[in-house]
C-alpha positions as CSV (number, residue, x, y, z in Angstrom):
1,X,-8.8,37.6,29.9
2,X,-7.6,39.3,33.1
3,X,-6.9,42.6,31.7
4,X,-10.7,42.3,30.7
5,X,-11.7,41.4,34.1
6,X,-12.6,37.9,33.3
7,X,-11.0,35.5,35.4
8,X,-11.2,31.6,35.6
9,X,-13.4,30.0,38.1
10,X,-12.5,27.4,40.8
11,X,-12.4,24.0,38.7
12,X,-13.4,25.7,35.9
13,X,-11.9,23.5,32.8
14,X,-14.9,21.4,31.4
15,X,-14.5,18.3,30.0
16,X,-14.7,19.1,26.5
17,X,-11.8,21.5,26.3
18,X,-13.4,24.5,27.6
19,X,-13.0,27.1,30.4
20,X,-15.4,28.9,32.8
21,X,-14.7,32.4,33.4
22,X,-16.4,35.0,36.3
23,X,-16.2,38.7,35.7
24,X,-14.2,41.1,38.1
25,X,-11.7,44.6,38.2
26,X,-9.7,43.8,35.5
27,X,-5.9,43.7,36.4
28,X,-2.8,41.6,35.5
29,X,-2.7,37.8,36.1
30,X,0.0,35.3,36.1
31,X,-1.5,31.6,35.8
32,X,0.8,28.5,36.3
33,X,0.5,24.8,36.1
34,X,2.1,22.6,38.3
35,X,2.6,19.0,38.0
36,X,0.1,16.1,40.1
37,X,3.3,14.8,40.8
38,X,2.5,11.8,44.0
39,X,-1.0,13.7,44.0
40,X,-3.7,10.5,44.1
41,X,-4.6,10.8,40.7
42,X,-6.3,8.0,39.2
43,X,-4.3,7.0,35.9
44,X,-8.3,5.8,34.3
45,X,-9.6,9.0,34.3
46,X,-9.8,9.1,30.4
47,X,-10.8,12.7,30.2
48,X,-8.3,13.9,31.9
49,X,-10.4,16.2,34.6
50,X,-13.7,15.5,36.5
51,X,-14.1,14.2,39.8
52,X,-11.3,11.2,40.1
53,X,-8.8,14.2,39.6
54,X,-7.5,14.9,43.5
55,X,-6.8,18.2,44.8
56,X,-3.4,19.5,46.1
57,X,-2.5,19.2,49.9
58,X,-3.4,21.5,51.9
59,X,0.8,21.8,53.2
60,X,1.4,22.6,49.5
61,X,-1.9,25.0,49.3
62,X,-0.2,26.8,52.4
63,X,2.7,26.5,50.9
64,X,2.2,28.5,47.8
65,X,-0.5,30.5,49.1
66,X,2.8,32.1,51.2
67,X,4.5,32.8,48.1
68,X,1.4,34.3,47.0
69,X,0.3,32.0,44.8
70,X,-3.8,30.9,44.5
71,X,-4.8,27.4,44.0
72,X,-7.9,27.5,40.9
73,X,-8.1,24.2,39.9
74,X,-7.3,21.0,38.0
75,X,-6.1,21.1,34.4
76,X,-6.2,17.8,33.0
77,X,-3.1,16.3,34.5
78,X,-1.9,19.6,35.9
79,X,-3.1,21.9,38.8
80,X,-3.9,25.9,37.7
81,X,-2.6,28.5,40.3
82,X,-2.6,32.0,39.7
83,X,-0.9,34.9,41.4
84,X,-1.6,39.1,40.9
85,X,1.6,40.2,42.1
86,X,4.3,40.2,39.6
87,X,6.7,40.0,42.0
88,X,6.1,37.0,43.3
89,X,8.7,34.5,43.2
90,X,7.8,31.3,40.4
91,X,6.1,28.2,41.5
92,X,9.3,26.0,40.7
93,X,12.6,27.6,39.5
94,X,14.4,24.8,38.8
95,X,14.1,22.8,35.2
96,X,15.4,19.3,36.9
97,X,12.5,19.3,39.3
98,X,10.2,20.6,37.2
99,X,11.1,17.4,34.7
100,X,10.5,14.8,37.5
101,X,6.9,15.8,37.4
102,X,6.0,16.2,34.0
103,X,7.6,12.5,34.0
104,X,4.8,12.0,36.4
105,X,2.2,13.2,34.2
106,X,4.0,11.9,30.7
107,X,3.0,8.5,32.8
108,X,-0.3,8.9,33.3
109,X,-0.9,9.5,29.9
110,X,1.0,6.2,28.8
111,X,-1.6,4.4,31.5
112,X,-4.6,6.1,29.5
113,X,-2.8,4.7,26.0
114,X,-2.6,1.4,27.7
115,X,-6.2,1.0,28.8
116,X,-7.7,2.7,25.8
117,X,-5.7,0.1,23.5
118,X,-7.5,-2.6,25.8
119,X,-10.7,-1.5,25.6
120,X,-10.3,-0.8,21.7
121,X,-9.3,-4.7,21.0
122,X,-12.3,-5.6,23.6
123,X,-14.3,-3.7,21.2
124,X,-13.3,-5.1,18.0
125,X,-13.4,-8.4,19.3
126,X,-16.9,-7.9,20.5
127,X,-18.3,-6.7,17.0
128,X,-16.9,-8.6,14.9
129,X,-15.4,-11.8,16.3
130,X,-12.6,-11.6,14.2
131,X,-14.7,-11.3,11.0
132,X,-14.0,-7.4,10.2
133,X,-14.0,-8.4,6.4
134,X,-17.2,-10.2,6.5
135,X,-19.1,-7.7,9.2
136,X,-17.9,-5.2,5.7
137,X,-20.2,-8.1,3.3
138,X,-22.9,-7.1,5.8
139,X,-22.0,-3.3,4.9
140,X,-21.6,-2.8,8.8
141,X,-18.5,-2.0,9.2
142,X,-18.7,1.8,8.8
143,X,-21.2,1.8,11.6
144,X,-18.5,0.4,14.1
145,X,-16.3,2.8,12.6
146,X,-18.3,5.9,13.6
147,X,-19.2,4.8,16.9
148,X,-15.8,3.8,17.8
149,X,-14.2,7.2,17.0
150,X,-14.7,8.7,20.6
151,X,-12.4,6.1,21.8
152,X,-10.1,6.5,18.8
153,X,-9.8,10.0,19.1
154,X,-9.1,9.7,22.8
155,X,-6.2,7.4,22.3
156,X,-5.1,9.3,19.6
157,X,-5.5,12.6,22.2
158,X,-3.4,11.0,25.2
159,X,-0.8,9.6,22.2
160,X,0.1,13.2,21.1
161,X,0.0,14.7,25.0
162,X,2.7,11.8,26.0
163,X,4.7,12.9,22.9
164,X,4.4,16.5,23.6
165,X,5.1,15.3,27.9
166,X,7.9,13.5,26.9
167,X,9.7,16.2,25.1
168,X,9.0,18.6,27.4
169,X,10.6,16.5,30.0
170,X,13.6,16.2,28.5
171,X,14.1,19.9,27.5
172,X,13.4,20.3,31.5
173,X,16.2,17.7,32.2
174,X,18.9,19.6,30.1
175,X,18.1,22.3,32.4
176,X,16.5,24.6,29.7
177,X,13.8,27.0,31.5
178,X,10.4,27.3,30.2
179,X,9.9,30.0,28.4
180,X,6.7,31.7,30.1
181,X,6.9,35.0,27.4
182,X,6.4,32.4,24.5
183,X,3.5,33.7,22.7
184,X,0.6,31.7,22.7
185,X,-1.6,32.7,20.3
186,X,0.5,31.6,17.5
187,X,-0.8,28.3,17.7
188,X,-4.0,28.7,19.6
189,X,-6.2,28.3,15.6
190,X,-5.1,24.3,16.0
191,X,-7.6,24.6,19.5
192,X,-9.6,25.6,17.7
193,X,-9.3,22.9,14.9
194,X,-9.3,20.6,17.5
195,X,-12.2,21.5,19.2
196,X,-14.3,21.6,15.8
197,X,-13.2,18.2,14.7
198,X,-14.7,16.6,18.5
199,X,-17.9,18.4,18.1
200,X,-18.5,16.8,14.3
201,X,-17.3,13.6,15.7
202,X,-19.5,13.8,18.5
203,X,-22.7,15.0,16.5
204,X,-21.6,12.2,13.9
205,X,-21.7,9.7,16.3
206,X,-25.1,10.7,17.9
207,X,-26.2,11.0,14.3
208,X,-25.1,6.9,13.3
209,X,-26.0,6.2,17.1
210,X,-29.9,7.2,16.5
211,X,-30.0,5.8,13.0
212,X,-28.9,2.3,14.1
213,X,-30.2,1.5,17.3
214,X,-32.5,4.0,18.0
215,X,-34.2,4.0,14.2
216,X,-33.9,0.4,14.0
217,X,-31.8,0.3,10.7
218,X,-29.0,-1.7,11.7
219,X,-30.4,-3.6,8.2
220,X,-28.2,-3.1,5.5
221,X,-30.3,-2.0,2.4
222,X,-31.0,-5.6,0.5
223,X,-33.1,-6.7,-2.4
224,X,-34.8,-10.3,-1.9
225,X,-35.8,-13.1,-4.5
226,X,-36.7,-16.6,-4.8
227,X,-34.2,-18.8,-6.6
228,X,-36.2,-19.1,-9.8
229,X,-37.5,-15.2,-10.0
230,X,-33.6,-14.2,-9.6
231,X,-33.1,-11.7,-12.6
232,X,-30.0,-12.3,-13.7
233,X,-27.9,-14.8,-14.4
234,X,-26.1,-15.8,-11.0
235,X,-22.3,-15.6,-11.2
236,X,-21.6,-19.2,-9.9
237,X,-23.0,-22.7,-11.0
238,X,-26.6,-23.4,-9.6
239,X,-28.5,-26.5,-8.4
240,X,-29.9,-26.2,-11.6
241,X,-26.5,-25.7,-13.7
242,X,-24.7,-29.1,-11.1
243,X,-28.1,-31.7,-11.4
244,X,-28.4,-34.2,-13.8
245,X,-30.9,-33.4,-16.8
246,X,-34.4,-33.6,-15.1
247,X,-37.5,-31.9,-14.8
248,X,-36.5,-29.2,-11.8
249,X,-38.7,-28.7,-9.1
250,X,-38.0,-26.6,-6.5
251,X,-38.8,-27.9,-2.8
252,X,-41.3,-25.9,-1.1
253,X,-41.3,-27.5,1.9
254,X,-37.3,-26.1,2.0
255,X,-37.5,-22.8,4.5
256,X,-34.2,-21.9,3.3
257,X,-34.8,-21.0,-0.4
258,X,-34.1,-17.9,-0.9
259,X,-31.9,-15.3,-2.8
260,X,-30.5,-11.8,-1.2
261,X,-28.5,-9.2,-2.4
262,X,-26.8,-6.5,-0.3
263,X,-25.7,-3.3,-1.1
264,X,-22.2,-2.6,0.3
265,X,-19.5,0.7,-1.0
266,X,-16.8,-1.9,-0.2
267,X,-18.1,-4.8,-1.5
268,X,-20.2,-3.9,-4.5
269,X,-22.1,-7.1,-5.6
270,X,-23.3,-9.3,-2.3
271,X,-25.4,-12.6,-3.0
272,X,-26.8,-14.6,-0.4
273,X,-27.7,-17.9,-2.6
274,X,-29.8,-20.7,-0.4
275,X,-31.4,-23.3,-3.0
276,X,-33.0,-26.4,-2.8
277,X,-34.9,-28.4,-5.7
278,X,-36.0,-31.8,-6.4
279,X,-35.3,-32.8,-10.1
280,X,-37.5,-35.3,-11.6
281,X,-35.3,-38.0,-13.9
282,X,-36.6,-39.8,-16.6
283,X,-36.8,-43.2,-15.0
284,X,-39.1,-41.6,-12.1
285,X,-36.3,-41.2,-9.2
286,X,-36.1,-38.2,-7.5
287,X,-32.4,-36.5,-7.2
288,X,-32.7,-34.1,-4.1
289,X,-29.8,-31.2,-3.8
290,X,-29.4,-27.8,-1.4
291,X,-26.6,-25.0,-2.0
292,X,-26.3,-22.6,0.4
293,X,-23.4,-19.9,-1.7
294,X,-21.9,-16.5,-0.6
295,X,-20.8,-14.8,-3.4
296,X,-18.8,-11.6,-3.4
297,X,-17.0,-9.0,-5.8
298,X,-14.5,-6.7,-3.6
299,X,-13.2,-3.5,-5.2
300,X,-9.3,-4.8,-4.1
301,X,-7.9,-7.8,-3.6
302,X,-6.8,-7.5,-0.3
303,X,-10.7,-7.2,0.8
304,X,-11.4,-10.8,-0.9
305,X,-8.1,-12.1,1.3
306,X,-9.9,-10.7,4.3
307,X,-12.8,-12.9,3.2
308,X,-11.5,-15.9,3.0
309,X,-9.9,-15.6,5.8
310,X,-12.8,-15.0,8.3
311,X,-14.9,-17.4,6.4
312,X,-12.1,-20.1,7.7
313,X,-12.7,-18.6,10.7
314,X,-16.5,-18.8,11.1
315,X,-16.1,-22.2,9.6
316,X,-13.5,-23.6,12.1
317,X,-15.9,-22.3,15.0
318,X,-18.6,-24.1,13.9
319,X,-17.0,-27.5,14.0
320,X,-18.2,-29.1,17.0
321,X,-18.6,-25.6,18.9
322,X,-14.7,-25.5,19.1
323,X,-11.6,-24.1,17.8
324,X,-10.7,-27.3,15.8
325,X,-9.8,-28.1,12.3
326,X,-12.3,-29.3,9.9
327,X,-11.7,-31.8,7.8
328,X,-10.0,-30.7,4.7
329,X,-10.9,-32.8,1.6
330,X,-8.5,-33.4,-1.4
331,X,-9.5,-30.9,-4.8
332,X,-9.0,-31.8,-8.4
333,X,-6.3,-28.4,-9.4
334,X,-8.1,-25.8,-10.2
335,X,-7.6,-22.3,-12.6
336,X,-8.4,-20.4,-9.4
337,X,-6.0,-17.8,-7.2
338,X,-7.3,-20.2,-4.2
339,X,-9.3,-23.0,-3.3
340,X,-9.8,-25.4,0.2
341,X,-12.5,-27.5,0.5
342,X,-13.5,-29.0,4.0
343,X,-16.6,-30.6,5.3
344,X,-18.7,-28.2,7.8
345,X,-20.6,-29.3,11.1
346,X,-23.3,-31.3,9.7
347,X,-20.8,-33.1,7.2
348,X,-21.4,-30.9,3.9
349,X,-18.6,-31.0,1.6
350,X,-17.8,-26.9,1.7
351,X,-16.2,-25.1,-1.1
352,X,-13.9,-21.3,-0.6
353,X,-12.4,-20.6,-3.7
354,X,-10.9,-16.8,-4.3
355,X,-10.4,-15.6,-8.2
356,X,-9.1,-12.1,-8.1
357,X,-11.3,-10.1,-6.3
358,X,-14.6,-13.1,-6.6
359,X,-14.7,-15.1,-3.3
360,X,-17.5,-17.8,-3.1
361,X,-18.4,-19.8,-0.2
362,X,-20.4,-22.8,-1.1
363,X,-21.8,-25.4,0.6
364,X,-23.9,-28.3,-1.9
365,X,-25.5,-31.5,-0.6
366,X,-27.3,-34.1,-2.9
367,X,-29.0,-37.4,-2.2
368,X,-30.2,-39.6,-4.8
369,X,-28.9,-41.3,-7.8
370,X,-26.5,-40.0,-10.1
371,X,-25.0,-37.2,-7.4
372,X,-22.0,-35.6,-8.5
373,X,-18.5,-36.5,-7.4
374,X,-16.8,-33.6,-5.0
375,X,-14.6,-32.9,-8.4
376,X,-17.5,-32.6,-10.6
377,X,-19.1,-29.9,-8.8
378,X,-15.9,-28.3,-7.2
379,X,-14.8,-27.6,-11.2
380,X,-17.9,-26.4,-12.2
381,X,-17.8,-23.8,-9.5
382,X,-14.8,-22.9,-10.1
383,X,-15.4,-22.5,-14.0
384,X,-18.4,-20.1,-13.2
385,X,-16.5,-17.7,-11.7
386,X,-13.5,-17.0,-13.5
């Protein structure tokens, strides 16, 4: 760039990868970077230049400015100094001390790892509570996943530099000189690769970022029904598969009837099942039932573990506010890959049974005469789905 008389400008490394450059005579340039090494450098500074990146002091500006060396600016971790006198002596000559500060700078990235890790498991706790598999029901999942690539690819970033630090450093340590001939351009196209995969990440995340907050369509796409205008037939037993024989009314004055299915990649078929009906027996009593059922079908198995677990987990947290165990009630065996049954916060016998990759989530209550027996129902359920 010198030889073309463009030169870089004072503090001229952007955040994003690039350089600033201010035309001049063109003539021959040496640049070096030298290590931050006991500079006050705060270790947080995630992208690795910008204004918590200290300057040099002024004894070592003098210092090399003797020797005929120009301070430019910070690099990242490093500081860029430049000199147009090929005669001039290098910045360090000697490989040991030039290891103790790239150890220096190996360590600041390992501080960036550190806190990026932190803030990563903050973020995943935020979301999703520990309920990734059931945040991916909701067909949410790949939104978190978009918008949590910036940090990603920043830990990712500082992971590869510390790599590339460390074995640097201990090249330095055997006393093997850098090599300051190397050509560069060899592997200057994976810059370039670089830089094109942060400016599709970045447009993909302002993309996902206007679509769900700023659109308002955090909704996953969902098709809603009442129980009895459902279209097909559900794949678990119904209020009206579990009641006695009856004339089946369903209760309007229920605000929880209703049927929803989501649309999920993951988790093709999503049914939201919330029922209640009064049915009519012949000697004039009434027998009164709700189900409230999550039904899923996973493409792999290990997705329908995942479910089971974080309905366990949603189900524990409910129990008086607190991380305590529910009360697990005894189950008739049943032809299933896994079944618990527990009674929830407001003392509903609760059903999780798992068959390949069907997991349903079912809670049924029922007053009257003639209610089913927690083994009644619990084998009917189980029945439906296999």
């Amino acid at each position: 760039m010198a030889r073309e008389g463009l030169f870089l400008e004072p503090k001229g490394f952007t955040w994003w990868g690039g350089a600033r450059f201010y035309r001049g005579e063109p003539c021959e340039v040496r640049y070096r970077l030298a290590s931050t090494q006991g500079k006050d450098v705060k270790w947080i500074d995630f992208l690795g230049n910008g204004p918590w990146t200290a300057a040099p002091e002024q004894n070592d500006l003098e210092f090399f400015r003797q020797f005929g060396w120009e301070y430019v600016g910070p690099c990242g971790r490093l500081f860029v100094y430049r000199a147009e006198n090929e005669e001039v002596r290098e910045l360090d000559s000697d490989p040991c001390v030039q290891a103790i500060g790239i150890r220096e700078v190996r360590n600041l990235e390992l501080y960036s790892i550190i806190s990026l890790a932190v803030i990563l498991a903050i973020d995943y706790l935020l979301f999703f509570d520990e309920t990734v598999f059931w945040w991916m029901a909701c067909g949410l999942t790949p939104y978190w996943l978009v918008l949590s690539l910036p940090l990603l690819g920043l830990f990712l970033r500082y992971t590869f530099q510390a790599i590339s630090m460390e074995g640097l450093r201990r090249k330095l340590s055997r006393g093997i000189p850098l090599d300051h001939q190397r050509p560069w351009r060899r592997g200057a196209w994976w810059n370039y690769v670089k830089k094109a995969c942060i400016c599709l990440t970045g447009l993909l995340v302002v993309v996902v970022f206007v679509y769900v907050f700023l659109a308002d369509n955090l909704e996953t796409p969902s098709t809603h029904y009442t129980p009895e205008e459902y279209p097909d037939d559900p794949p678990f037993a119904t209020v009206a598969d579990l009641a006695p024989a009856g004339e089946y009314r369903v209760n309007r004055a229920s605000f929880v009837s209703g049927v929803t299915e989501l649309e999920s990649d993951w988790i093709p078929v999503s049914i939201s099942w919330n029922e209640k009906a009064d049915i009519c027996l012949s000697d004039g009593q009434v027998y009164t039932a709700s189900l409230c059922a999550d039904y899923q079908e996973t493409r792999w198995t290990w997705i329908a573990q995942g479910l089971v677990r974080d309905y366990r987990v949603m189900d524990k947290s409910l129990v008086n506010n607190v991380w305590s165990e529910y009360e697990i009630l005894d189950l008739p065996e049943l032809d299933v890959d896994y079944a618990l049954a527990y009674t929830n916060t407001w003392g509903e016998p609760t059903l999780l049974i798992r068959n390949g990759t069907k997991v349903l989530h079912a809670s049924f209550q029922q007053t009257g005469v003639g209610t089913l027996s927690l083994e009644e129902w619990t084998i009917q359920m189980s029945e439906a789905i296999q």
